[in-house]
N, C-alpha and C positions, 0 to 999 in steps of 0.2 A: 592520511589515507588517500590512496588513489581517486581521482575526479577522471568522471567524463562529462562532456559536451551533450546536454540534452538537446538532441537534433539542429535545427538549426537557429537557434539562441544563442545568447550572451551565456547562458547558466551552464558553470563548470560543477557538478553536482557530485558528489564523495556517490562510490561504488554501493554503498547502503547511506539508506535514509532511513529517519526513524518515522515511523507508524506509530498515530497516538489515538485508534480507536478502541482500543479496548480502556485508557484511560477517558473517556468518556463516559463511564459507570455507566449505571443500569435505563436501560428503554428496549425499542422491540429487539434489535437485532443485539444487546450489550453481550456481555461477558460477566455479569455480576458484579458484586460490590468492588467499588475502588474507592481508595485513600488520600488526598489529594497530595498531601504530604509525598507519600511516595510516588504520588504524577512528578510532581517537581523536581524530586531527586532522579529520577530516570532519563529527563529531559536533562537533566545538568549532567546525568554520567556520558548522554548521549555525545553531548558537544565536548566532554575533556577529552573522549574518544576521536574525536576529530571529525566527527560527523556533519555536515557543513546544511541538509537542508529536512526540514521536518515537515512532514505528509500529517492535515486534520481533515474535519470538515464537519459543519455546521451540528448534523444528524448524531455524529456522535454525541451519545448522552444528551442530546436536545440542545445544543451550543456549549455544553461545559467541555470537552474537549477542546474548542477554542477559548475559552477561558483559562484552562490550565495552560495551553501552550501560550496563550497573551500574559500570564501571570510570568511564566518562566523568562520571557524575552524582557521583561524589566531590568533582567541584573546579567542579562547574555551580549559580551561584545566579544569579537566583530557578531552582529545580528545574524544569524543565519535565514535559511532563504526560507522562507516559508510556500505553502501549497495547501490551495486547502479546495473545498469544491461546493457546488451549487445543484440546485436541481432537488431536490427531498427536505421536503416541510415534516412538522410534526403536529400529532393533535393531541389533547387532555390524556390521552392513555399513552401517551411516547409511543404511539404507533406512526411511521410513516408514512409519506404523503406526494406523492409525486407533481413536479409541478414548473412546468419550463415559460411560463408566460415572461412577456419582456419585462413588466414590473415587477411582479413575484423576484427574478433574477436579480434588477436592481437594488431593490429592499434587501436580498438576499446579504448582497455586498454590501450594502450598508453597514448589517449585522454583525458581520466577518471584520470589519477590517477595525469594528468598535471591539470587539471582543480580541480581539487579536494584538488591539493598538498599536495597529501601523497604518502608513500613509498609504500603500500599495501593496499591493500581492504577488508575490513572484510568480506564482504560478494558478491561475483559476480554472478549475476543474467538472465538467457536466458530471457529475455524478455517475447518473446513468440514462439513457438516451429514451426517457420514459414521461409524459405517455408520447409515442412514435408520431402525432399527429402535431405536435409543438415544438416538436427538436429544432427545425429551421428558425423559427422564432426565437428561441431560446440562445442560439447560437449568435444571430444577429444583435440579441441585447446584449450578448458575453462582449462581441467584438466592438460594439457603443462603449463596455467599460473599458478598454485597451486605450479607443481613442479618447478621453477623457481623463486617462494618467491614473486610474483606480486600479488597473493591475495592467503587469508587464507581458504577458502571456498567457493563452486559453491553449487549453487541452481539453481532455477527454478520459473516459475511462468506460471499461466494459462494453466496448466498442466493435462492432463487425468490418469487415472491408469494405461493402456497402456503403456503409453510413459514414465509415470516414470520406467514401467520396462525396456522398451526397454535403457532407460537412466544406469539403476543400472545395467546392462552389463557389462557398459562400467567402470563405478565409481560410487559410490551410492550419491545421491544427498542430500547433510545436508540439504533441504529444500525446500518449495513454500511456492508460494505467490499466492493464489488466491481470487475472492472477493466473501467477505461473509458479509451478514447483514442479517437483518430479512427480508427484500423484496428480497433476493437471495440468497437462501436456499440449491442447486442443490450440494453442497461439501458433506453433509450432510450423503447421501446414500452411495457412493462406497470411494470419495479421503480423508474423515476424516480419517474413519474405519481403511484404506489403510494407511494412515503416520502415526496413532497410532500405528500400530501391527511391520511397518519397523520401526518408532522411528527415523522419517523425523520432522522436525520442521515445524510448519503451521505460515507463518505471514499473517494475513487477512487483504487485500485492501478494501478500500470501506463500513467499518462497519456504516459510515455514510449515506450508496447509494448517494456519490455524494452531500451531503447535504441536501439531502431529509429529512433524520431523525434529524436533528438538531431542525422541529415543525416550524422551519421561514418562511417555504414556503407555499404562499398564489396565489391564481391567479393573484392577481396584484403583489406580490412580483418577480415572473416568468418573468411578463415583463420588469422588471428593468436590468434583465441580458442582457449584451451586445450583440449585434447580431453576435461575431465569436466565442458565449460561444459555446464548443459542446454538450452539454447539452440542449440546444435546438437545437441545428443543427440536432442533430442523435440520440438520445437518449429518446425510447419510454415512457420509467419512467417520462417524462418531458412532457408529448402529452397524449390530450383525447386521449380517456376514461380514460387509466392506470392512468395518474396522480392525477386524481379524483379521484379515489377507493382509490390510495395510500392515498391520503389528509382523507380521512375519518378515514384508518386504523390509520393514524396517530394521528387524533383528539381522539379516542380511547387511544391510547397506551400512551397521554399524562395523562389522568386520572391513570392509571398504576402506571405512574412513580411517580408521586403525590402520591399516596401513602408509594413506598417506598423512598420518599423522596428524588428523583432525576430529574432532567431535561430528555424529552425524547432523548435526544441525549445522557445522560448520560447511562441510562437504555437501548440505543439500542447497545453500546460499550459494558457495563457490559454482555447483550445478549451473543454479540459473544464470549466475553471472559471465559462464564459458562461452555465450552467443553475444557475437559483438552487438548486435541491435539492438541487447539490453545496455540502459542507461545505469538505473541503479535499481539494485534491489530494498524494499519495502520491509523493515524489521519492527515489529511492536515490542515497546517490553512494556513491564506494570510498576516494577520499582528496580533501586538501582543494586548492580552487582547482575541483570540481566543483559541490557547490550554488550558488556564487557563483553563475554562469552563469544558472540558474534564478531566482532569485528577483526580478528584472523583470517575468515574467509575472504576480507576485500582482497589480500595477499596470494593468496592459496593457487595454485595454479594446478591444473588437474591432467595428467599427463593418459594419453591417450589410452593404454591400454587398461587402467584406470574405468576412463569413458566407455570402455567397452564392454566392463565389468557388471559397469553399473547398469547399460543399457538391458544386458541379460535380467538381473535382476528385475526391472521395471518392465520388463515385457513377459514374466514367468506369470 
């Protein structure tokens, strides 16, 4: 698979990574029940696919998302790059917890790299830049783990142009993670332009919106998800009206990809990945015979009148 250069690092990172929050099973934000068995097999289809670096982080499933990805890297060689992120605690109801104190952050990594069982992090991640009155703090304990050999790299995720300067003060950040897909577009105007010109690494969450653009989801498909999916709990994209416009735009953009001879989940992946600033994009699956499907799009090249097609469509 095709690698880019996550800004300016050593990390040559394959065109899709795999996203292992929904393998994380149930707490506030989950996705309903998971399997562990099929965490494992999904993470092992990930890397026979060639997928070289795997996106977790603590909150998933209250640390079992780093547990299944520490389970998998036992019998995974060459090691792939791991990324995982900091910032959000949990309490007795697996509800989350915001929390950037310099300690909190240290502990944090402690937890991560036992559950992980590795010596270092390739990539340590702010969650999200909450609560606003600790971010400095939080940043300067991330940049104490760099120099102390506990991880190779701090980024960021969920991030404004603001705050990544207020961030690059202190230390420049090799990166975010924010979510991009054709149904959320908002990076586009000021944070691409912005990590282009700094020569910040983009890895995109979300190029699937949650599963939307994968073309499965039907109104009766919707109710087959479990009642603590957060996807219907909280999540407008999921809820008349939006999700009927979506379903149309979608019904659309399948004729699209038919043409250029790809699945619409393929062609909404290859989407994000047509701006060079993007590094790699962010794919979840839950067991295997799922990223299979994906990985076409690292390929895929989308030819301009194509682009234009689509752009109609996503502004109807």
């Amino acid at each position: 698979m095709k690698t880019r250069r996550l800004g300016q690092t050593d990390l040559e990172l394959t065109v899709i990574g795999l996203g292992t929050w929904a393998i994380g099973g149930p707490w506030e934000y989950g996705w309903g029940p998971q399997e562990d068995r099929d965490s494992l097999e999904a993470i092992e289809e990930a890397m026979e696919c060639g997928i070289n670096w795997i996106d977790t982080a603590p909150v998933y499933g209250c640390g079992h998302s780093e547990e299944m990805v520490g389970r998998a890297l036992r019998s995974i060689r060459p090691r792939p790059f791991v990324a995982t992120k900091c910032g959000l605690l949990w309490n007795e109801r697996r509800e989350k917890i915001s929390c950037l104190k310099a300690d909190s952050i240290a502990a944090e990594c402690e937890a991560s790299l036992k559950r992980l069982g590795v010596e270092v992090i390739d990539l340590y991640q702010m969650h999200w830049p909450q609560p606003a009155e600790q971010v400095e703090e939080g940043w300067e304990a991330m940049v104490r783990l760099v120099e102390q050999g506990k991880v190779r790299y701090i980024g960021v995720c969920n991030c404004d142009v603001p705050l990544l300067e207020r961030l690059a003060k202190i230390a420049p950040p090799a990166s975010l993670q924010p979510p991009y897909s054709m149904l959320r577009r908002d990076i586009e105007k000021e944070i691409l332009p912005y990590c282009g010109k700094k020569q910040i690494g983009v890895v995109a969450y979300s190029p699937l919106q949650k599963g939307l653009l994968t073309g499965k989801f039907t109104v009766e498909y919707l109710r087959t998800l479990p009642p603590d999916d957060h996807r219907i709990v909280s999540d407008p994209n999921f809820r008349p009206p939006l999700f009927d416009r979506n379903l149309d735009k979608i019904e659309r953009l399948k004729r699209v990809a038919a043409q250029a001879g790809l699945t619409v989940g393929q062609l909404a992946i290859a989407w994000v990945l047509r701006r060079p600033e993007i590094t790699s994009a962010i794919v979840g699956a839950r067991r295997r015979g799922q990223i299979r499907d994906w990985v076409p799009a690292a390929d895929a090249e989308l030819p301009e009148p194509l682009l234009e097609e689509i752009e109609k469509i996503l502004h109807a």
